[in-house]
N, C-alpha and C positions, 0 to 999 in steps of 0.2 A: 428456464427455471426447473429445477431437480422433480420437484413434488407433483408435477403436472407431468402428461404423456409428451417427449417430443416425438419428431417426424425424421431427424435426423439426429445422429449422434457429434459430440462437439469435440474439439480436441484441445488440450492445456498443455502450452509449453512448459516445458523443464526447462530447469537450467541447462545451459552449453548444447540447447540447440536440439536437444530431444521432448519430445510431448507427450502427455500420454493421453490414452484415446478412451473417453471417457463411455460409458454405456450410456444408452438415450434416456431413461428415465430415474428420477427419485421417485421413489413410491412409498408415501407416507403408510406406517400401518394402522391396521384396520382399529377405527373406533380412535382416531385422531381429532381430539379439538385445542382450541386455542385455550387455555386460561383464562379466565375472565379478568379483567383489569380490579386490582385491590391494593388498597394502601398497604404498605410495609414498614411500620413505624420504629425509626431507629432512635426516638427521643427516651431517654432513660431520666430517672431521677436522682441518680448517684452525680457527686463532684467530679467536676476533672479530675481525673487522671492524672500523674507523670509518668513522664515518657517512658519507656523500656528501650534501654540502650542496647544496641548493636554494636561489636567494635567495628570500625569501619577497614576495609577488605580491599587486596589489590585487583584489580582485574575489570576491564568489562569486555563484553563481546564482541567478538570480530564479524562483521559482517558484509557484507556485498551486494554493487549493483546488481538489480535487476538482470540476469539471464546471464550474470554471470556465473562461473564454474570454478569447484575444487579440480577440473583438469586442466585450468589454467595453471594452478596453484601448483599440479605437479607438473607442469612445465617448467615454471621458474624453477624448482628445488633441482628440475634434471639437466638444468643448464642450458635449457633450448632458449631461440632469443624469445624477447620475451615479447608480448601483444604491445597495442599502441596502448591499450587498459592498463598496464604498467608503467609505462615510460611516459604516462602522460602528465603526470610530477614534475619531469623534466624540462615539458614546454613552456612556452606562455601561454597565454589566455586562449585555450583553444575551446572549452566548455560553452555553452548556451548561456550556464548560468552565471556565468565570468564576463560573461559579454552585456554590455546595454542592445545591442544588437537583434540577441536572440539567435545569432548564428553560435555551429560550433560542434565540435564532434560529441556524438552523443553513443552509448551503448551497442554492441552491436550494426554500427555504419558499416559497409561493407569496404574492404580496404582497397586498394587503388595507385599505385604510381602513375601520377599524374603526365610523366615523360614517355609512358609505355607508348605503344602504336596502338592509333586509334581504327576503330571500324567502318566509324561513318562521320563527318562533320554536317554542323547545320547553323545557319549562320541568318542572325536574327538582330532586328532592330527592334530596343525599349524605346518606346516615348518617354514615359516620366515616372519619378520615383509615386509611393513604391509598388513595383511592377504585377506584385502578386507571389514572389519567391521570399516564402517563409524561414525558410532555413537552408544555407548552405554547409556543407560538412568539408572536413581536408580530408589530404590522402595522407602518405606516410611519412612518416618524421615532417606532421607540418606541413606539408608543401602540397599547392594545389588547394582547386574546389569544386565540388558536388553538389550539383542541387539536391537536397535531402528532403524538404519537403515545400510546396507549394499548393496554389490554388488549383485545383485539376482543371475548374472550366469556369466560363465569365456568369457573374448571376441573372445580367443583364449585359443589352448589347453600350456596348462603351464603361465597361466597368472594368476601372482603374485595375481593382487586383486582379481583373483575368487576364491581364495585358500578355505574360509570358503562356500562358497555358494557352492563347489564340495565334500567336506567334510560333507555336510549337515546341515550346520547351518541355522538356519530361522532367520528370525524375531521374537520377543518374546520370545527367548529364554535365559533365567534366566542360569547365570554362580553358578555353583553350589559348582566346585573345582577345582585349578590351581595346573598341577602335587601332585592331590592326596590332596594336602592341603585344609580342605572346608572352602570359604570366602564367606559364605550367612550370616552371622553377621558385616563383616566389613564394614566400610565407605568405601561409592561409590569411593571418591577421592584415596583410599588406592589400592583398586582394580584395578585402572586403572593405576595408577604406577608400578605395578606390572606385568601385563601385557604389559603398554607402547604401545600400538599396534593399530597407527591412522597412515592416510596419512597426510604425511605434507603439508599444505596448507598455505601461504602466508596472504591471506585474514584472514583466522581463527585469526591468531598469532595477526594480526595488529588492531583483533576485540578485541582479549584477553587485549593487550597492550593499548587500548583505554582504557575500564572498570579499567585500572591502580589500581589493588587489589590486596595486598600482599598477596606472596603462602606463603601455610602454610607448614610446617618440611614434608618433606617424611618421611616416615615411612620404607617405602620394596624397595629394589631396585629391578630394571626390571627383571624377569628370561630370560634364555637363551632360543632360540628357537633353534630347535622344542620342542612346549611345548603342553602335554596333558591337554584338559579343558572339564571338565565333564557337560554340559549344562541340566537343566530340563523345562520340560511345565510344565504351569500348569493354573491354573484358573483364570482370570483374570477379574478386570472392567473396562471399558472403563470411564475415568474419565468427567463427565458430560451426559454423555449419558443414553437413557433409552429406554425401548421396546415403541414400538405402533403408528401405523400410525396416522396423523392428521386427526380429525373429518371432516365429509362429510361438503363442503363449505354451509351453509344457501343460500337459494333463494336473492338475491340480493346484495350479499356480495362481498365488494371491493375485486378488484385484479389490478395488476396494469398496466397500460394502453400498453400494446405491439404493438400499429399500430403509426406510424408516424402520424403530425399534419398536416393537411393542411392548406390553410389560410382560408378557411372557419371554420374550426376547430375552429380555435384560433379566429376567428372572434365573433364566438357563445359563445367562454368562456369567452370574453374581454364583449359580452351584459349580461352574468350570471353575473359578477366578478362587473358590474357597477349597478346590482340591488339588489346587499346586499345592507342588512340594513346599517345605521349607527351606528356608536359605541355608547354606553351608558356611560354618564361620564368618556369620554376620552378626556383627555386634552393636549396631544403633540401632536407634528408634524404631517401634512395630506399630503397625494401625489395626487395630481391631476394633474401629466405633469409631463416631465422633469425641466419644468421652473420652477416648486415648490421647487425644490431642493434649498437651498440656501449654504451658509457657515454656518447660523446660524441652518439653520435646519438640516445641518449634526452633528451639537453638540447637537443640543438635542436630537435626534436619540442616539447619541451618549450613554449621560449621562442617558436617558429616560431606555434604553437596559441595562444599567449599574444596576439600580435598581429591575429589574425582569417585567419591563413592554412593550410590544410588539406593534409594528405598529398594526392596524385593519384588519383582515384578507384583506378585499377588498381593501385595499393597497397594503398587502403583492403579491393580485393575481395582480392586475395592473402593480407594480416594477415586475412580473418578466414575464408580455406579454411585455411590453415593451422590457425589456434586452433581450427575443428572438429576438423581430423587432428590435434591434440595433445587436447581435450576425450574425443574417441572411447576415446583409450588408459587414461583414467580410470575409475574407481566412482560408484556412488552412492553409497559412503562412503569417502573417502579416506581411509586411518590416515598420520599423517605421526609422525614422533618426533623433539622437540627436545633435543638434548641438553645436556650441562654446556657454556658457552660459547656457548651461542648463544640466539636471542631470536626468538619467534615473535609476528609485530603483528598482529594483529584487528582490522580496521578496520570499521564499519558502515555502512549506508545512505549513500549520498554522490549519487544525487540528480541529475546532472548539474551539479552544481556544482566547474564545474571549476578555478574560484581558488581557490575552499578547498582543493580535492583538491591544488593544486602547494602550499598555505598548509602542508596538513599533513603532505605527504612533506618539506616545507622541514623542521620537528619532526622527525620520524622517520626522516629518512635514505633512501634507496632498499632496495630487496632486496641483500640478498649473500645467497652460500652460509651465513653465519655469520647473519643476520636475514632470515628468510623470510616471505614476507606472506600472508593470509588477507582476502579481503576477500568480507564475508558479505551478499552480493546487494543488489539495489537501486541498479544503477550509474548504470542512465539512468533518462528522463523528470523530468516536472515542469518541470527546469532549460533552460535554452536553450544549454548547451555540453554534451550528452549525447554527441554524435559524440567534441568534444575529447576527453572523459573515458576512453570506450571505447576508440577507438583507445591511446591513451597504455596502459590497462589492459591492452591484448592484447597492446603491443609488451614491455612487462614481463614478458609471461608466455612470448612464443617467445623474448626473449632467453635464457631459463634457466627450463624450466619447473617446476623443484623449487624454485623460490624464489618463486613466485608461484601460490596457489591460489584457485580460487572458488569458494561455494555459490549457488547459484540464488535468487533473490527471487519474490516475488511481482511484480516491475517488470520480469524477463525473462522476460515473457508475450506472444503475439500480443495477448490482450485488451488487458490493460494498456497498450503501447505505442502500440496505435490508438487509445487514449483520451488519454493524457496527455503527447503530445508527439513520441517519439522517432521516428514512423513518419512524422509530417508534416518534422521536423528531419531524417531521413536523404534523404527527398524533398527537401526545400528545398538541401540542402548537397552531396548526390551525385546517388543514383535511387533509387527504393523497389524494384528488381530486387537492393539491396546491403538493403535492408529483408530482403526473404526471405533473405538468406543468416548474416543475424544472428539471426531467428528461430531458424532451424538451430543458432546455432551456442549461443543457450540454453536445447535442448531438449538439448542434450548437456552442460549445465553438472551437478557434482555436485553434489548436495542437502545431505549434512551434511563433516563432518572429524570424525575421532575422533584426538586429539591424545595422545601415550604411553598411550595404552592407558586415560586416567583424564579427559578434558575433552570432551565433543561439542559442536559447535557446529553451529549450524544458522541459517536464518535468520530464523524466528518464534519456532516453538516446539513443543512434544512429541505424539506420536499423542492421538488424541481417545478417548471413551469406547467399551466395547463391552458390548454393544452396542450400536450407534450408531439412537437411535432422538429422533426426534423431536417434542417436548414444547412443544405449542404456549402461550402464555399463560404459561412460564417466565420468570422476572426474573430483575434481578441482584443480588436480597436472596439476600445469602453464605448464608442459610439453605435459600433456594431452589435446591437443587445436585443433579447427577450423582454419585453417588460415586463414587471412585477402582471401576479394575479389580478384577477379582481377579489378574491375575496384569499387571506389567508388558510391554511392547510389548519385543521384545529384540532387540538391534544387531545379532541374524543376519536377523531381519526385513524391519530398515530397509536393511541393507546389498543385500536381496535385491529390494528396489523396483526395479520397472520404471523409469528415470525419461524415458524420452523418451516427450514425452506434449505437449498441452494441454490448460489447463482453461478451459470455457467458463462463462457463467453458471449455465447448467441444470446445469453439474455441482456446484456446491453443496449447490443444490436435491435434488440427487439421492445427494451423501453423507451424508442420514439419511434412516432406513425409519420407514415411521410402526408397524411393529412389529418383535422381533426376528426377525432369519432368517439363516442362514449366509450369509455373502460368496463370489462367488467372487476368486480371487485380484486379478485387473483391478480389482476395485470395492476391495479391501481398501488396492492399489496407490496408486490414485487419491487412494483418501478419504485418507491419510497424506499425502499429496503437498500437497492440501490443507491439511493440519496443517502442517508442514514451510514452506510459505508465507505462511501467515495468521493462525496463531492465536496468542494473545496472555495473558502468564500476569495471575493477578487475587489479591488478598486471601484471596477467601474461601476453603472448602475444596473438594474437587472440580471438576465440570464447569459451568460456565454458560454463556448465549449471549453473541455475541460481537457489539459493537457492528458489526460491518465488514457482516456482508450478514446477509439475513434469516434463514436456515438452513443447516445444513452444515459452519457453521464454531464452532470451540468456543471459551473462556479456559478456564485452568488453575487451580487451587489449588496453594499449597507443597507440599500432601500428594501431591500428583501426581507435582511433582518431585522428593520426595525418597523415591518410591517407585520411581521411573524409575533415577534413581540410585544405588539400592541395591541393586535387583535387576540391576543391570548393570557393577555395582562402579566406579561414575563420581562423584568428588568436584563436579563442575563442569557445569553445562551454559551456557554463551553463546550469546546469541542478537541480534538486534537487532529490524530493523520498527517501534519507538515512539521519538518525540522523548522525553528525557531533560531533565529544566534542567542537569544538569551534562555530558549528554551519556555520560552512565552511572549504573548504579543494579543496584545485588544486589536486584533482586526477590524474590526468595526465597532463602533460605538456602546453597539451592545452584545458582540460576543467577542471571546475570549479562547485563543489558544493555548493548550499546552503539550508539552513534548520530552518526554522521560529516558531519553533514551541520548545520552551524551558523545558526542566526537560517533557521532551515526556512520556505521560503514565502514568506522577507521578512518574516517575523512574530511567527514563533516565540520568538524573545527567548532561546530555547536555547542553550548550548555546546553546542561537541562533541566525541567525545574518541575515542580508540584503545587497544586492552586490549597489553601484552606482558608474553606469557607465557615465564618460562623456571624451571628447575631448581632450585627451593633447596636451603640446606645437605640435608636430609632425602630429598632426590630427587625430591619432589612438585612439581609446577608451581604457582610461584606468580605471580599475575595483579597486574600496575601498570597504572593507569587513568593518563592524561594529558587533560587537558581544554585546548582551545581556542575562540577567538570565533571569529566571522565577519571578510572582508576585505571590503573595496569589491570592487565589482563593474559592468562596464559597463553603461550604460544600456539595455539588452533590459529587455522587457515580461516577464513570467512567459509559460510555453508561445507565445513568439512562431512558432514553426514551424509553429504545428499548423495554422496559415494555410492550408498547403499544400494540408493535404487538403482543407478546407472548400471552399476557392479551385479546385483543380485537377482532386478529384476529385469532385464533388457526387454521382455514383451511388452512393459507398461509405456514404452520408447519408440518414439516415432523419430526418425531423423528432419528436423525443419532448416528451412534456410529461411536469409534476411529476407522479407518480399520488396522489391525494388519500386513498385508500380503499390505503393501504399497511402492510406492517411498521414501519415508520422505521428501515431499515436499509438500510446502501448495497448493492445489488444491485448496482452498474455500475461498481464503483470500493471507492478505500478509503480511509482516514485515517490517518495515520501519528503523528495524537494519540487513538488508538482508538476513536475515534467521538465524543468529549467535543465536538468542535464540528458532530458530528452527520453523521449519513447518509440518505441519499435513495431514490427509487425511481424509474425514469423507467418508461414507459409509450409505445408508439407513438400517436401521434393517429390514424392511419388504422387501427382497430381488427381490418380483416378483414385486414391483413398484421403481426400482432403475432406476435411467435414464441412 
């Protein structure tokens, strides 16, 4: 965690296989306290509103897997063949998330012909299904299979899932022959029926069932076990990856800002930010105040953005010292309360996609005092109009800030942003010196809304187990669980959270202990913070791990939230973080997703929708889902900005490869289909500067 001293410094992969190598500490400045927790009352006495139309706009943004790259993107335009990330359109069911299975190539697998010459074989008897091999990956065009990821070791002696990892099986290791029969020519999907040999998992099946795509003929029926499988090594590339450390940093070259702001800080950049120049033949909209803001100058902002042209840098730095100075005034739980007449919209993950985002306020109107808005993190990256979307976002918020609220994502992170776009896009479109001051300004964003007293929202989902102790060789067989607490986590708590903070990689790693021991409060801060951004509810009962990273991070059972919600007298929790097919979904009985961000990736195939909540006859809030598609969108590549840093800053660039001998869990990123089309682990190539 940033705010605290570490002992080593951590490293954050980029996309396409570069990281940048973060300094060891955040250092909040001096004379930093938390806000104290205070009502923020958005209930007004004015009538509803009508709505303020938007005409509705073509476009939404293009975005991309996890660790994927704009040099993939100029690959394709230069005619080079193209990745199996491409052509994988073409095949069948080779995805995780396609699969009931849970097998299936996922991001970054390192690539493989299955027919190449092998190094070593090792030849191995299962007793019985299933053996302990979580995921098998293919090689190219389909063919062949890789163990991608598995149980590393037995938890106990004679347990089922350490079968392959006592028998010797690795990771990386290519199936060569199934009792004697050799299947290094067949389709991956043939292999794996033949075998048949996954833990069934609930989640998987219900991810497979979403993606709703017709299986194709079996071919082989399963063998019986015990079954002899002849595995080889052999040589392999790590897909994207390449040797060589990043060039020694030039004398004066950006990095980015690790010490907290003070107000003299912010005071000195607000005198820089007012003695830029002025713009040259620019003729929309100027911000000098909040009072600037109007109704008509949010549509030309609007339509101005729509055409490819941007506020004035010395705008863009003033809107976002301000939204710090109005962030500051806030909680870590904001309580808002809607009353009779009026209508509060919940919006979710939106992504950078900012056709959608003018698609959707076109549906739902702007803010008034009468429809106040909530929008539950995850504004930028991925998309290639993250600038457009934020800006537009903050000018909503100073024109009236009790009509416009935010919870923090797991996407307004330093980590995040220097991986999946936003830092290279503020570089490309202004200066990354307006990078740090956005950073800033969502270390100050609040975490949850408590909505009349009876709905919390957040932007993932609910504190984790205690205590928090870590269980290696856990799955995600619903039997295999954490039980609930004994005593619920309570909204004086959360409301009591530190939240100006960031989290690094190692801080995952480091919110589980590998036995019980009291927290102190910093650690207890964090690890929630954590929760709060990343974790993701599941089927089963209690605590399981969480596809997104390898430890630290938890899924929930129903029994969690509706013990959350009971001992804190809350009909409702809403959250977002997961593609939806309809762009919403009651996960559980008593909480509620939602997902703003349509045809996610370019691929997703997803709706997406917006919750408003207001007052029934009874008094209690009740919740309307509206569901929308996606719009056209101009021709940008997914994460075209992130160009920036590869191109401009290569010091900030570590070169990483796949690490072979992994979790199979994203350490460096995350999925916002929760892992079903898988996660990764990268690794420095130059091993004696690995963090």
């Amino acid at each position: 965690i940033f705010k605290l001293a570490m002992k080593k410094p951590c490293s954050v992969a980029l996309a396409g296989g570069a990281a940048l190598l973060i300094a060891p500490t955040f250092v909040a400045p001096t004379g930093h306290q938390q806000v104290p927790q205070k009502a923020i009352d958005a209930s007004v006495s004015t009538p509803a509103a009508g709505r303020q139309g938007i005409d509705p706009v073509g476009a939404v943004a293009s975005c991309v897997v996890a660790g994927a790259v704009s040099a993939r993107w100029a690959k394709r335009r230069s005619g080079a063949p193209q990745s199996r990330t491409l052509r994988r359109a073409e095949l069948r069911q080779l995805r995780p998330r396609d699969r009931s299975d849970g097998h299936g190539w996922i991001k970054e697998d390192p690539e493989f012909d299955p027919n190449a010459a092998a190094t070593s074989t090792h030849t191995v008897e299962l007793k019985k299904r299933p053996s302990g091999i979580k995921r098998y990956t293919h090689g190219i065009d389909g063919k062949g299979a890789m163990v991608g990821d598995m149980t590393e070791k037995a938890r106990y002696p004679g347990d089922p899932i350490g079968q392959a990892a006592v028998a010797g099986v690795k990771k990386g290791f290519v199936v060569k022959a199934v009792n004697g029969q050799d299947v290094r020519s067949w389709d991956f999907e043939d292999i794996m029926d033949l075998l048949e040999d996954f833990v069934p998992d609930p989640d998987v099946n219900s991810t497979a069932a979403f993606g709703g795509k017709a299986q194709r003929p079996r071919k082989h029926q399963a063998v019986d076990f015990p079954v002899t499988i002849e595995f080889m090594e052999m040589q392999m590339s790590a897909g994207g990856a390449s040797a060589g450390a990043a060039p020694a940093a030039p004398p004066g070259a950006w990095m980015p800002r690790l010490e907290g702001w003070s107000a003299e800080d912010l005071a000195k950049e607000r005198a820089r930010a007012m003695a830029m120049p002025e713009p040259a033949g620019y003729s929309g909209p100027r911000y000098t105040g909040p009072a600037s803001i109007t109704d008509a100058w949010i549509q030309q902002l609007m339509q101005m953005q729509k055409t490819g042209t941007l506020l004035p840098k010395k705008d863009a730095y003033l809107i976002t010292l301000d939204v710090i100075a109005q962030l500051k005034t806030e909680s870590t739980m904001n309580r808002l309360q809607v009353n009779p007449g009026q209508i509060l919209t919940v919006f979710g993950d939106v992504h950078g996609q900012y056709f959608d985002l003018l698609n959707m306020l076109g549906s739902s109107g702007l803010p008034n005092p009468s429809r106040p808005f909530l929008f539950n993190g995850d504004f930028v990256d991925r998309g290639s109009w993250s600038i457009e979307v934020i800006m537009l976002l903050y000018s909503l918020k100073l024109k009236n800030p009790t009509t416009v609220y935010f919870n923090r994502g797991n996407h307004e992170m330093l980590e995040a942003n220097l991986i999946y776009g936003f830092a290279g896009e503020t570089g490309a479109k202004y200066d990354l010196d307006l990078f740090n001051l956005f950073s800033e300004s969502f270390r100050n964003l609040p975490l949850t809304h408590l909505i009349n007293n009876e709905t919390m929202v957040v932007h993932a989902g609910l504190p984790g187990p205690r205590p928090r102790v870590w269980l290696p060789g856990q799955t995600h067989d619903p039997e295999d669980s954490v039980p609930i607490n004994m005593k619920a986590v309570t909204l004086a708590e959360i409301a009591g959270v530190d939240r100006y903070t960031e989290l690094t990689p190692n801080s995952y790693k480091g919110a589980v202990d590998e036995a019980p021991r009291q927290e102190e409060k910093w650690e207890t801060d964090s690890r929630m913070i954590v929760d709060f951004l990343w974790s993701d509810p599941r089927g089963g009962a209690g605590y399981g791990p969480s596809y997104r990273k390898s430890r630290g991070v938890f899924m929930f059972g129903p029994d969690v939230t509706e013990q959350f919600c009971r001992e804190n007298n809350l009909n409702l929790v809403i959250r977002s973080h997961e593609v939806k097919a309809e762009g919403w979904l009651r996960d559980h009985p008593t909480m509620m997703s939602v997902f703003s961000a349509p045809n996610y990736l370019d691929t997703g195939g997803n709706k997406a929708a917006y919750l408003q909540l207001a007052p029934g006859p009874d008094g209690k809030l009740q919740v309307t889902p509206t569901s929308f598609t996606a719009v056209p969108h101009p021709d940008l590549p997914p994460m075209f900005h992130q160009n920036y840093i590869v191109e401009n800053h290569p010091h900030l660039t570590r070169q990483m490869k796949k690490k072979i001998v992994s979790t199979g869990v994203d350490d460096f990123g995350d999925s916002d289909f929760a892992g079903y089309q898988g996660p990764d682990e990268w690794e420095e190539v130059d091993s004696a500067v690995a963090a």
